[in-house]
C-alpha angles and dihedrals in degrees: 000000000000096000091049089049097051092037081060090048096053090048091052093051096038107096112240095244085061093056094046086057081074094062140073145227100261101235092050102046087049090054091045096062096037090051099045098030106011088243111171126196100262095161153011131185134179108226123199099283092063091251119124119243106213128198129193133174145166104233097203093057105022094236106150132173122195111200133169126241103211109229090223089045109030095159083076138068133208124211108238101164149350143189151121131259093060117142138174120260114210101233092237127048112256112251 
């Protein structure tokens, strides 16, 4: 709970030029992970906020990046999240 609470309060405090210098033109960031981890676009999502919550993965090694597509800015991308051991679910169970 602390560590939420101060992570909150260094967002808050922290100017909002200093938190778009986390984040990337679009175009380059895609070709970036598709370059160094084969990462494709597999979803994309709008969440409340109006900002687009964007998924990609490689599906042969299980490398995936979530990032966020600012609704005022939507020619960047900011990192959210990374990791391996990501695979894709079929929407329906195989009969």
């Amino acid at each position: 709970m602390r560590v939420a609470l101060l992570t909150a309060l260094v967002i808050l405090l922290i100017p909002a030029a200093a938190i778009a210098l986390v984040c990337g033109s679009k175009p380059v960031i895609e070709a970036w992970l598709e370059k160094n981890y084969g990462e494709r676009l597999l979803f994309t999502a709008t969440n409340q906020a109006g900002d687009q919550v964007v998924l990609y993965l490689n599906p042969e090694s299980g490398t995936w990046s979530a990032l966020l597509r600012p609704r005022q800015t939507p020619d960047l991308l900011c990192p959210l999240d990374s990791g391996q051991g990501g695979q894709p679910h079929p929407f329906l169970p195989e009969t």
